[in-house]
MARMARPA-75967 format. One record per residue (C-alpha): z negated, y negated, x negated. Coordinates in steps of 0.1 Angstrom, whole numbers, plus 5000, padded with zeros to 4 digits. Each point is the difference from the previous one (the first is absolute). Example, Ala and Ser with C-alpha at 12.3 -4.5 7.8 and 13.67 -1.06 7.14 Angstrom:
BEGIN
492250454877/500749664986/
This chain:
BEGIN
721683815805/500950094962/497550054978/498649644988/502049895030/497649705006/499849914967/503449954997/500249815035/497349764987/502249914965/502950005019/498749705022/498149844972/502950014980/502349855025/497849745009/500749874964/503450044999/500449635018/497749744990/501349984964/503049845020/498549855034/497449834983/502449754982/501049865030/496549765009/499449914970/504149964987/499949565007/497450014972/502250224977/503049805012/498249734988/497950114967/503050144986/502649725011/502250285017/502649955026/500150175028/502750244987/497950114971/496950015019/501750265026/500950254967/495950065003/501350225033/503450084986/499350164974/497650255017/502850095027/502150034969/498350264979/499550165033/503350085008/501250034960/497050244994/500650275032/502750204982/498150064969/496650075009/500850335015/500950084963/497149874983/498150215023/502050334993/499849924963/496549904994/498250115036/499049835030/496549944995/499949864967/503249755009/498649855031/496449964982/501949784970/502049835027/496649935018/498349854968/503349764994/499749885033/496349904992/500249854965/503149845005/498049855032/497249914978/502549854971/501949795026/497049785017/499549934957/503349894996/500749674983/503349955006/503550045020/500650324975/496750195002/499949905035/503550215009/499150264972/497150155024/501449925029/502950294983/497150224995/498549935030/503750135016/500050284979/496750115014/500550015035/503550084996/499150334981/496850085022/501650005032/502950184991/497750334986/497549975029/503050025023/500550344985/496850094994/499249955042/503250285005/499150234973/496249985011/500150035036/503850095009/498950065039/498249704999/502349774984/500849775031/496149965008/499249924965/503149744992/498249825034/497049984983/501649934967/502049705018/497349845018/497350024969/503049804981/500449715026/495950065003/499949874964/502749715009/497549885024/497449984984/501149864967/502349745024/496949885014/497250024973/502249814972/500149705011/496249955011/499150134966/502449824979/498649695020/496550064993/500350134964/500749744971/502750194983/501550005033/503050185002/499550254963/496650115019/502550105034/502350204980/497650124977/497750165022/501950265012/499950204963/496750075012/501350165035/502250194981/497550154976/498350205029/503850135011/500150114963/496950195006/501250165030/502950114985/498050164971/497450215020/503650145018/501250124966/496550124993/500250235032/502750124996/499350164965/496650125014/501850175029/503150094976/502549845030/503350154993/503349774993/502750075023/503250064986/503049774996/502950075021/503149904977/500749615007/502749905026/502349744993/499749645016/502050005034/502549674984/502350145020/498650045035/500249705023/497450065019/497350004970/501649684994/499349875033/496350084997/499849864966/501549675015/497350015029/497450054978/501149714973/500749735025/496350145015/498549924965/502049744995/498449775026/496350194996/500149874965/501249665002/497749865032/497050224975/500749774973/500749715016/498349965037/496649854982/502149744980/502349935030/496849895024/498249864968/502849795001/499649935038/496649854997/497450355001/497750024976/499550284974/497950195022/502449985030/502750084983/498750284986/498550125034/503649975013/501250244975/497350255006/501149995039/503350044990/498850364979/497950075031/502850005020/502350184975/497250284992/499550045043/503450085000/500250324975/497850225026/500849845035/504350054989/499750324983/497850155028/502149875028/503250124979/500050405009/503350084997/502550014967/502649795017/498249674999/502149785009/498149845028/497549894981/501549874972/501849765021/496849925018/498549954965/502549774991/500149785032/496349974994/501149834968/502349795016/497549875025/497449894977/502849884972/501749755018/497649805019/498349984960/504049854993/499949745027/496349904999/498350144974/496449805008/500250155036/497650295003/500650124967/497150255010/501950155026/503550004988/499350164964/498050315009/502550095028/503049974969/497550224982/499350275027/504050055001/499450004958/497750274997/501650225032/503249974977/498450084969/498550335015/502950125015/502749894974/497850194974/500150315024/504050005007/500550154965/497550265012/502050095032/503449984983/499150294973/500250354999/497450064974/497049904981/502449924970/502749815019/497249775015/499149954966/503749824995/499949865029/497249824995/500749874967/503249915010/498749805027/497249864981/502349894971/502349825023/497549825023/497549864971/502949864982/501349875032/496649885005/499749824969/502849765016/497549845025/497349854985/502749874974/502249895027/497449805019/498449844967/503849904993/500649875029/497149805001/501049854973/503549905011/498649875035/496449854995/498850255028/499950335011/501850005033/503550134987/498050274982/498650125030/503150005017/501350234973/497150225009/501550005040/503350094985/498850294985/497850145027/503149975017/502350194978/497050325004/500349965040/504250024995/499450304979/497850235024/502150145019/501650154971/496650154989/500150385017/499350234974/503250134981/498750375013/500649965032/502849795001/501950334973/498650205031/501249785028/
C-alpha cells in the first residue's frame, strides 16, 4: 500500500463518518425545532435542503479551489466549517442563525466529500473501487449512528435538541485531527503531487450522462426526503422520540448494508440488472409505507433503504465505467453530482410542502413511489455509452 497508506484509510473513514450527521441529526430532534422556532414544515425541511443544495452548487468549483490553493489545505478549512458552523447552529437563537449554519454546515460536507473523492483516486488509483466501499459504508456508518443516538440524547439532556446537533462538533474535531497527521506524513515522507491532466469539459451533450445523472437525482431525491422526514412522519403516528429515531437509524442500517452487499454483487460495467433490482427493492418497501404507513414500519423502511444504498453505490460508480480517463471521471462526476444534489434538494422540500397542503404525509410518500419508479423506467437505458459506441 502507499506510503502512509493507513493513515490515509483511517482519515478517510473518520472523515466520512462526519460528513452525515450535521444533516441526519436534525431529523429526531426537528418537532422541537419545528416547534421552538414556530417553523412550518416547508421551512423546517430547508435544514436538509440546503445541505443537498450546496452539495450539488459547490461540485463544479471545488476542483478549482483545490488547483488554486491545494488539496490539503482546502479540505482542512472545509473540515473546520463544517465543525464551527456545527457548533454555531445548536447556539442559534433564531429562524436566521438557525439557516446561517445549517449554510455552513452544507458548505462543509459539500466541500469535504467532493476533495476526498479525489483524494481516494489520486491516492490509491488501483484501489479506488475498494476504498469508495469503505468510503460509502463509513458515511451511512455515521447516518446510523447519529440517526439513532440523537434522539435518546436530546431526550435525556435539558437543552434537548442544541445538545443533539451540537455534539457532533466534537466528532468532527478528531476527523480534523486525522486529516492533519495525513498532511504531516506526507511532508515527512515528501509524497509527490501528481500532475493535472488538462480539464475535460462536462458531457451536456451526451445523453447517456444525462441518464445517469437522472438516476442518481431521483435516487437522492427520495434518500433525502424520507432522511428528513421519516422521524417526524411516525412522530406524527404515535412513536415516541426514541422510536422514531430508532426507525431512522434502521433505515441508515439498511441504506449503509446496501453500499458493500450491491457493489460487490455488481461485477460487471453493464449494470443494469441490478439497478433495476435496486429500484424494485425501493418500490417494495415504499408503497406498503404509502398504503399503511403504521404497518411494520420496521420492515418496510430498511428494505426501501437496502434498494437506497445498492443505488447509491452503483450510481456513484456508472460515471466510473462510462469514462475513459482519470480526468473525464472527474466531469463526470461532478456533472452527476451537481445534477442529483440539486435534484435532491426537491424532496425534503417537496414532502414538507406537501405536508402542508394535505395535513399528512401519505401523498408525499407516494411521490417518493413515483420517483423510484421513474429510476426502474430508466435502467434499461443505463449500459455504459462505451459499449453501446462499440456495439
Amino acid at each position: 500500500m502507499e506510503v502512509g497508506g493507513p493513515l490515509a484509510v483511517a482519515a478517510i473513514i473518520l472523515i466520512a463518518i462526519n460528513l452525515r450527521p450535521g444533516i441526519v441529526a436534525v431529523g429526531p430532534v426537528l418537532p422541537t425545532i419545528i416547534s421552538q422556532f414556530g417553523l412550518s414544515h416547508a421551512t423546517a425541511s430547508l435544514l436538509t435542503a440546503i445541505p443537498d443544495v450546496l452539495m450539488g452548487i459547490l461540485a463544479l468549483p471545488t476542483p478549482w479551489l483545490a488547483r488554486r490553493f491545494g488539496r490539503d489545505p482546502v479540505l482542512l478549512l472545509a473540515l473546520l466549517l463544517l465543525c464551527l458552523s456545527t457548533m454555531a447552529r445548536s447556539f442559534a437563537s433564531n429562524t436566521l442563525a438557525l439557516l446561517v449554519s445549517t449554510a455552513g454546515v452544507g458548505a462543509g460536507i459539500a466541500i469535504s466529500g467532493t476533495l476526498i473523492a479525489g483524494f481516494i483516486k489520486a491516492r490509491f488509483s488501483t484501489r479506488a473501487a475498494m476504498l469508495m466501499g469503505i468510503y460509502a459504508t463509513a458515511l451511512s456508518f455515521g447516518s446510523t449512528v447519529s440517526a439513532a443516538v440523537s434522539g435518546p440524547i436530546a431526550s435525556n439532556s435539558s437543552n434537548g435538541w442544541r445538545v443533539a446537533t451540537g455534539f457532533w462538533s466534537l466528532v468532527c474535531i478528531v476527523a480534523i485531527l486525522g486529516w492533519l497527521a495525513v498532511m504531516l506524513s506526507k511532508r515527512k515522507h515528501r509524497a509527490t503531487i501528481a500532475v493535472l491532466s488538462p480539464p475535460h469539459r462536462l458531457p451536456l451533450g451526451n445523453p447517456t450522462a444525462w441518464l445517469v445523472a437522472l438516476f442518481f437525482a431521483f435516487q437522492s431525491f427520495v434518500f433525502y426526503g424520507l432522511l428528513a422526514w421519516i422521524s417526524p412522519m411516525y412522530r406524527e403516528a404515535g412513536l415516541s422520540t426514541t422510536a422514531s429515531g430508532l426507525l431512522l437509524a434502521s433505515y441508515t442500517l439498511g441504506f449503509m448494508t446496501g453500499n458493500p452487499v450491491l457493489g460487490w454483487l455488481s461485477k460487471s460495467e453493464d449494470r443494469r440488472v441490478w439497478l433495476a433490482s435496486c429500484s424494485v427493492l425501493m418500490l417494495l418497501g415504499l408503497i406498503p409505507i404509502a398504503v399503511s404507513p403504521a404497518f411494520a414500519p420496521f420492515i418496510f423502511v430498511p428494505i426501501c433503504a437496502f434498494g437506497l444504498g445498492g443505488a447509491f453505490t452503483l450510481a456513484m460508480t456508472l460515471p466510473l465505467d462510462n469514462a475513459e480517463s482519470v480526468g473525464e471521471a472527474d466531469v463526470w462526476n461532478a456533472f452527476v453530482l451537481t445534477v442529483g444534489y440539486l435534484v435532491a434538494a426537491g424532496g425534503p422540500l417537496a414532502i414538507g410542502a406537501l405536508r402542508d397542503l394535505n395535513g399528512d404525509f401519505q401523498p408525499s410518500i407516494w411521490l417518493l413511489v413515483m420517483a423510484a419508479a421513474v429510476m426502474l423506467a430508466v435502467t434499461p437505458f443505463l449500459q455504459p455509452h462505451r459499449r453501446k459506441l462499440a456495439a
